[in-house]
N, C-alpha and C positions, 0 to 999 in steps of 0.2 A: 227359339232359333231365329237367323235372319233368314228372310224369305225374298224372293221378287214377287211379287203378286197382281194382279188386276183386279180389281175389282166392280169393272162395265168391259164390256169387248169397246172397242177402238183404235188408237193409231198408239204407234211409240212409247208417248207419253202416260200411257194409261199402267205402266209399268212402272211399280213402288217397292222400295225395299220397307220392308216393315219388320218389328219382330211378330213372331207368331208362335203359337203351341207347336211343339214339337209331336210330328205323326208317331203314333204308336201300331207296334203288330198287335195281332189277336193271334198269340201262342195257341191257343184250343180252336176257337169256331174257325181262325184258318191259319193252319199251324203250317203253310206250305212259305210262308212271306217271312222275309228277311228284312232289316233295316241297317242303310248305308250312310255313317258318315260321309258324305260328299265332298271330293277335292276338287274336281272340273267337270263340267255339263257340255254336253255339247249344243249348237245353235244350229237348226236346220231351218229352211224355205216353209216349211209347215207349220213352225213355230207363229209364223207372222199371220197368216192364216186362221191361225188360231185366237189368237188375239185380235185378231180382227172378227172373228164370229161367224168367220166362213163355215166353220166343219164344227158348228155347234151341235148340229145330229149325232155325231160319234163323237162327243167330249161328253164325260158324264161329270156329274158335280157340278154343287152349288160353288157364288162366287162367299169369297174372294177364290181365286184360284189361282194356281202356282203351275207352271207351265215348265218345259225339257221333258225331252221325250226319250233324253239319253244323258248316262252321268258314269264318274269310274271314282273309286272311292276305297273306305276301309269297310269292313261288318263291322256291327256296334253288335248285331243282337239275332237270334233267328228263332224261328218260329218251331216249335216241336217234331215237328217230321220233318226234317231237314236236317240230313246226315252228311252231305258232300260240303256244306260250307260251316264256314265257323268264325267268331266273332276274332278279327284281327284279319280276317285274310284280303290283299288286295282285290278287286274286282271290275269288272266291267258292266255296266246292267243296263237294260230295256227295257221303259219305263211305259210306252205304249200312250196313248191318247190320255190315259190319267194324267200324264205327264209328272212332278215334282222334283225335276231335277234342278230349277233355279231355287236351290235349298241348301241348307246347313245338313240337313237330315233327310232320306227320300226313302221308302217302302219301292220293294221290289218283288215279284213272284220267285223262288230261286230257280227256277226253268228259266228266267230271262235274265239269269245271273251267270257269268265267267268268271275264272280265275287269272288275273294278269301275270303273265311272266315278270320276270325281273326285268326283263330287258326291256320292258313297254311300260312308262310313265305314264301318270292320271291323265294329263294334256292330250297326247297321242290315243290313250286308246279312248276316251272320251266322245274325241271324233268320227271313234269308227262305226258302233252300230247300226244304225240307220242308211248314213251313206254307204259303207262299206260292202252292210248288206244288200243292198237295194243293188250295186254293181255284178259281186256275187251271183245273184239269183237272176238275175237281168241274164246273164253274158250265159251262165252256166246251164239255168233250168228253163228260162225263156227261148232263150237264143241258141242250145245245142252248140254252144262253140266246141268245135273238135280245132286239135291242131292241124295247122295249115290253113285254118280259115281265113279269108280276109274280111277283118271289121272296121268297121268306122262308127265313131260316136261322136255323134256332135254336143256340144257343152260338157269338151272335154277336160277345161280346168275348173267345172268347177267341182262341189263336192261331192257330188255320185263322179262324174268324170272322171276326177283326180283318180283316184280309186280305179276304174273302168279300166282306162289305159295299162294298170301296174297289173290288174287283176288277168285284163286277155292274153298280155303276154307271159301271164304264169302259166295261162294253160293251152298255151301255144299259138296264141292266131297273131296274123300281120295284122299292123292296128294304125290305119289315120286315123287321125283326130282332126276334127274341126273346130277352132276356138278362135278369139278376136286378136288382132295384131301382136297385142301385148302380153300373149298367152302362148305365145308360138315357141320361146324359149324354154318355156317348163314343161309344155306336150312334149317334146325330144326329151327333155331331162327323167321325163319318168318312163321313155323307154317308145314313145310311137315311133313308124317306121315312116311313116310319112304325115305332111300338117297341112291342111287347107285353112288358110286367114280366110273368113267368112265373108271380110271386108276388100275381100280381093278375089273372089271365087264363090261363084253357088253348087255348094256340092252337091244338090240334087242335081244338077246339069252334067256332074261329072262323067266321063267315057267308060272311066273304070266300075265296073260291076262288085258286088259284095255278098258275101252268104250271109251275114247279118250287119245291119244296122241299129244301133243303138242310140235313140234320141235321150241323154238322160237330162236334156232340159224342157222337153217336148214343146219343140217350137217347128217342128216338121210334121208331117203324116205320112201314113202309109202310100196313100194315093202319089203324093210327092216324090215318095224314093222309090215307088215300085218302078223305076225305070232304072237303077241300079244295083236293083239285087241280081242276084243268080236266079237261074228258074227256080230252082228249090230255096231263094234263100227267106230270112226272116229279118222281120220289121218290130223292134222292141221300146216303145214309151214304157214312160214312168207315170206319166196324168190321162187317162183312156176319156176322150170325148165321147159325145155319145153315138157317132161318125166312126170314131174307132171302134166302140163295141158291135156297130153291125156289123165292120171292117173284120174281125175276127170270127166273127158266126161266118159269112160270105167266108173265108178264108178256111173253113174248117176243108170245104170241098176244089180246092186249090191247092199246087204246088207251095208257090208263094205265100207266106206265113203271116199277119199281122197279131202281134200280140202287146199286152198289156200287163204288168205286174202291179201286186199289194203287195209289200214289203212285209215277213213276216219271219219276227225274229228265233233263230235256232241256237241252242248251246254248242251245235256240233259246225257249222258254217261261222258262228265265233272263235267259235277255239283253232277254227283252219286260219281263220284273218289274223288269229294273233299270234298264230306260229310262225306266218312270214314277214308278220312285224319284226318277232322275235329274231327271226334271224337277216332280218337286215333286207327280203325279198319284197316288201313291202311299206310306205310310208303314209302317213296324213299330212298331209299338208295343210298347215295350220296357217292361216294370214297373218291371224291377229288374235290374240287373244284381251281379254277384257274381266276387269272386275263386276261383282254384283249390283255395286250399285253405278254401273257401266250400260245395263242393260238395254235402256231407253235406244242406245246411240247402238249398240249392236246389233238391233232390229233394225231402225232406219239402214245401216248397211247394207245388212242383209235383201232389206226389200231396194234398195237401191240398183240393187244388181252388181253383176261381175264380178264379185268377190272369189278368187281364186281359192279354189280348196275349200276350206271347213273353219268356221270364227266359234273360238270355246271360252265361255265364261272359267276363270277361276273363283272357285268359292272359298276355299282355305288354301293360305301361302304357301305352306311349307309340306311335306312330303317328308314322313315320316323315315328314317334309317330301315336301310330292308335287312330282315334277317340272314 
């Protein structure tokens, strides 16, 4: 199969399309794994990180290695104890720090496997598990957003963002957003009720108070917006310095909240994401999409910054007739 691969950690370039052996499941010694023809992968901030050799403590495997941490796809094949999926059915999967979604072919556990509605294409939902989830769990089980809350999230377009905004107002709160000049048109389009341009405004200075803050590009701190929250409210990164982990111990005996999430992927917080894809309450906002052997230049993006939304490799063209 074609693969992207690296073969040393590095910058960009270190990323090769190669062929390679196609992964196999182990039906017996672990009959819980499934294998997905892959049509689109999605491309996250941690991607780059990874290839770079930052978080080689929690990346297991030898190189060469094949990196995406998220892909949506067809079953080719599944592993013996695996009754809810079946070889043909569309999906979604979480693919976790093994990564292998920059693949022709990827292994997946079927607990970090969904079924895509008809109405959610490989592209869109591709995008969603990681960021999507990361908003999700951010706004819902971090943050305690009840309706009537007022949030604000700064690095609101980009790919946890995008997401944040569509997500708080599902589940009721008033939502600024803070994002750069050229961002300000798609914060309103996916529903914020109010936009602070960063480049024109420091929203930790703002008058107005908040029951939760959500930094999902963590370029703020607790310390910095605790002059905005509510007495009771809450302070939610995505990257916990080590300032913020005392931040949360200090906080356990306080009103005021500071908290930190790990992203960790659910069938049942998936299957919520794709029901309101499904019916239209929800979007990915995809910038750009890109070929495999595209890769190279969709990392440089990525680490570039400002990328609105979420950039998703296609690995196979065409998208099969749905039943």
């Amino acid at each position: 199969m074609k693969a992207a691969i690296i073969n040393q950690y590095g910058d960009s370039h270190e990323l090769l399309v190669q062929e390679v052996p196609n992964p196999l499941i182990d039906r017996q010694d672990d009959p819980h794994q499934v294998l997905i023809r892959v049509h689109a992968a999605g491309i996250n901030p941690v991607d780059t990180k990874l290839r770079q050799g930052g978080l080689k403590v929690v990346q297991p495997g030898d190189f060469p290695k094949i990196l995406g941490l998220e892909c949506a796809g067809i079953i080719e094949q599944v592993g013996l104890m695996v009754t809810d999926l079946k070889p043909g059915d569309r999906v979604v999967a979480s693919l976790g720090m093994t990564g292998g979604g920059y693949a022709e072919y990827a292994v997946a556990k079927d607990t970090n496997v969904a079924k895509l509605p008809d109405e959610v294409d490989f592209v869109q939902a591709a995008a969603m598990p990681v960021a999507a989830g990361t908003a999700l769990q951010a706004l819902r089980d971090k943050g305690h957003l009840r309706p009537g809350d007022r949030v604000l999230i700064n690095g609101a377009t980009g790919g946890v963002g995008t997401f944040a905004i569509q997500i708080a107002k599902l589940l009721g709160g008033l939502v600024t957003a803070v994002c750069s000049t050229n961002g300000v048109a798609l914060a309103r389009q996916l529903g914020a009720d109010q936009v602070i341009d960063y480049n024109v405004a420091d929203f930790t200075k703002s008058i107005e108070k908040y029951d939760l803050v959500f930094d999902a590009v963590a370029k703020s701190s607790f310390d910095e917006c605790r002059a905005i929250l509510t007495e009771s409210g809450s302070y939610v990164t995505t990257v916990p310095s080590p300032k913020q982990v005392l931040e949360q111990v200090v906080t356990t005996f306080t009103q005021q909240k500071a908290e930190s999430l790990l992203f960790r992927f659910t069938r049942e917080d998936m299957n919520w994401l794709l029901k309101q894809a499904a019916e239209g309450q929800l979007r990915a906002v995809v910038e750009r999409t890109y070929r495999l052997n595209e890769l190279a230049l969709a990392h440089a993006e990525s680490e570039a910054g400002h990328v609105k939304g979420k950039l998703v490799v296609i690995v196979t063209e065409n998208e099969p007739a749905k039943s």
